[in-house]
C-alpha positions in Angstrom: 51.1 67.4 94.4 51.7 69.7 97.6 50.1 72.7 95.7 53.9 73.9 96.5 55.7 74.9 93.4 58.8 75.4 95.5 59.3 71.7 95.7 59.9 69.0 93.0 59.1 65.2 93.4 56.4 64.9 95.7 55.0 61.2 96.1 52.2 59.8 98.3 53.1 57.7 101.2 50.2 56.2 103.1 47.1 58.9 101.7 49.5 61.5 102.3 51.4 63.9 99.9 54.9 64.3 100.9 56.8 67.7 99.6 59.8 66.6 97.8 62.9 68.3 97.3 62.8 72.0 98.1 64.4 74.6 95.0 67.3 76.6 96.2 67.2 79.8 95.5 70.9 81.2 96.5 72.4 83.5 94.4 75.4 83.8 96.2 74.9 87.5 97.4 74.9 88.3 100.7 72.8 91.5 100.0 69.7 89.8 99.5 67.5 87.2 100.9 66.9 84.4 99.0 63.1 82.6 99.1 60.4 80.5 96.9 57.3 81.5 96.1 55.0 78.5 96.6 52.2 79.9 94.3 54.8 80.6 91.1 57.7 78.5 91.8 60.2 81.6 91.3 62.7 82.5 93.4 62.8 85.6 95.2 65.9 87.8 95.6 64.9 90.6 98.7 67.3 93.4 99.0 68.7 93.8 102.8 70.7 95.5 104.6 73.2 93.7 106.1 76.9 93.9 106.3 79.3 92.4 103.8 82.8 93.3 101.9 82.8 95.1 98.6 86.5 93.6 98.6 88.2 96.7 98.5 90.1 97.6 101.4 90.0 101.3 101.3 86.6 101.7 101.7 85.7 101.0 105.5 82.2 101.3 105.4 80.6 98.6 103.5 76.6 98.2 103.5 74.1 96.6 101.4 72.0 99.0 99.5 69.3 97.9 96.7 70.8 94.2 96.4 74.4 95.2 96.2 77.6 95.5 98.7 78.2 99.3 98.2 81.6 100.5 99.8 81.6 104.4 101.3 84.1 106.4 102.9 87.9 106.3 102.3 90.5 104.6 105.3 92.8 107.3 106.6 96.4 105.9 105.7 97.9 108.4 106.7 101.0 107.9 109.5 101.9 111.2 110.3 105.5 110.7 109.1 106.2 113.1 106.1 108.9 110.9 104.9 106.2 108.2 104.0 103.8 108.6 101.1 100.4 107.4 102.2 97.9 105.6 99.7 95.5 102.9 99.8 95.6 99.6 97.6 92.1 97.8 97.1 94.2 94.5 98.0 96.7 95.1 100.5 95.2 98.7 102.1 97.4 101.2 103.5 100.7 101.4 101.7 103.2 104.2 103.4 106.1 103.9 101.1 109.7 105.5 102.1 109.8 108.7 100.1 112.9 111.2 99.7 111.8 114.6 100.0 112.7 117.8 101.9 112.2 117.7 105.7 112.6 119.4 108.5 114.8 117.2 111.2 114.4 119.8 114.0 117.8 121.2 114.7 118.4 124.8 113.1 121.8 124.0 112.2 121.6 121.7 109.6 120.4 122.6 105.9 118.4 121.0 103.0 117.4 118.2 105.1 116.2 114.8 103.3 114.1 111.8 103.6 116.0 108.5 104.0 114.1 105.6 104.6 111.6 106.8 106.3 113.1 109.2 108.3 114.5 112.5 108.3 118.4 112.4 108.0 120.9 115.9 108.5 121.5 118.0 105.6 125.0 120.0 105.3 125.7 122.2 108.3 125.0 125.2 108.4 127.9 127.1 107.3 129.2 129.4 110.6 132.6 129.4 110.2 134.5 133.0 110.3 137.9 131.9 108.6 139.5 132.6 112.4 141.7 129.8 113.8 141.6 131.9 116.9 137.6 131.5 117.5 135.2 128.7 117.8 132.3 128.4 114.7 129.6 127.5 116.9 125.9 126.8 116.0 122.5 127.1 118.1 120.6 124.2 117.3 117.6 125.4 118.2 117.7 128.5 117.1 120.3 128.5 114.2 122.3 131.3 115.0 125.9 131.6 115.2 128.7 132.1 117.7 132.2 132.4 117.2 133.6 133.0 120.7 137.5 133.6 121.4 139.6 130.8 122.0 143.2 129.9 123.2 144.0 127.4 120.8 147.6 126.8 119.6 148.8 128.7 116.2 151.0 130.0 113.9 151.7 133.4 113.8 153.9 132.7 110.4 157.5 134.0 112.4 160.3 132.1 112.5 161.4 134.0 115.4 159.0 132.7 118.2 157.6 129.5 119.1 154.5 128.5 120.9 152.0 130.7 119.5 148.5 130.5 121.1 145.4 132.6 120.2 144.9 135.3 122.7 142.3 138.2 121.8 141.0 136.6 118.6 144.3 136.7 116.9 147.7 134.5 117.0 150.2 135.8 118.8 153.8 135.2 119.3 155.3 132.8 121.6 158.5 132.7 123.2 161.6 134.3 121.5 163.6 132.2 119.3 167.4 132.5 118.4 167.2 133.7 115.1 170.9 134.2 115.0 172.3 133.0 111.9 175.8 133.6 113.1 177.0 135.4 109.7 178.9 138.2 110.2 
């Protein structure tokens, strides 16, 4: 023999010992380092520290530590888009799913704003109106506030007797006499 318990099948060839086939030792982990120890024959397992994959995607810091792949830390999955739910799946990794909740789509006149497919869509508008055909129901969008400025918009001032009515001054006024004359005496 080669006085190596590492190997199996040694022969003589020529006054010489030839080593035969060499154990192996691999224990399929990449956290260790795998060897023979010539005096016992055992295999040897060394803990490292190199890199490898714990197989979970939401851990992005993956070490060796005493012999096994040890994942740390969490992945940030998050978009920045409140109308995604952010999570982490040990498969696929960040998941930001389409949610519906309440937003904020940045203009002042628009109420209860909702999620919709991964973006903020309009709510109602805000209500502005001051039941005057004779004004304008404005909104600011950036601040909200209301307006409801004069305007000359045709009307009905609910008398037979004129025609053409226009808003002047807020209110419908009477146009242009009409010949209300029934001709009854």
């Amino acid at each position: 023999t080669d006085n190596n318990l590492c190997t199996t099948g040694d022969a003589c060839s020529l006054g010489k010992c030839l080593s035969g086939k060499q154990t192996v030792c691999d224990d399929s982990n990449p956290c260790t380092a795998d060897s023979c120890s010539a005096k016992s024959g055992l295999c040897l397992h060394t803990p490292t520290a190199a890199v490898c994959s714990d197989a979970n995607a939401c851990t992005p810091n993956d070490a060796c530590v005493l012999g096994k792949c040890v994942g740390t830390g969490t992945k940030n999955c998050d978009d920045g888009n409140g109308c995604t739910s952010d999570s982490c799946d040990k498969l696929a990794g960040c998941v930001n799913a389409a949610n519906q909740l309440v937003c904020e789509d940045g203009n002042k006149c628009t109420l209860l704003d909702l999620c919709k497919a991964g973006k903020c869509a309009a709510g109602a508008p805000k209500p502005c109106s001051d039941g005057n055909l004779c004004t304008d129901d404005n909104c600011e969008a950036t601040t909200g506030v209301c307006s409801n400025p004069q305007n000359a918009a045709p009307c009905d001032d609910l008398s037979k007797c004129t025609a053409g009515d226009i808003c002047k001054g807020g209110k419908c006024v009477g146009g242009s006499a009409t010949n209300c004359d029934d001709k009854i005496e």
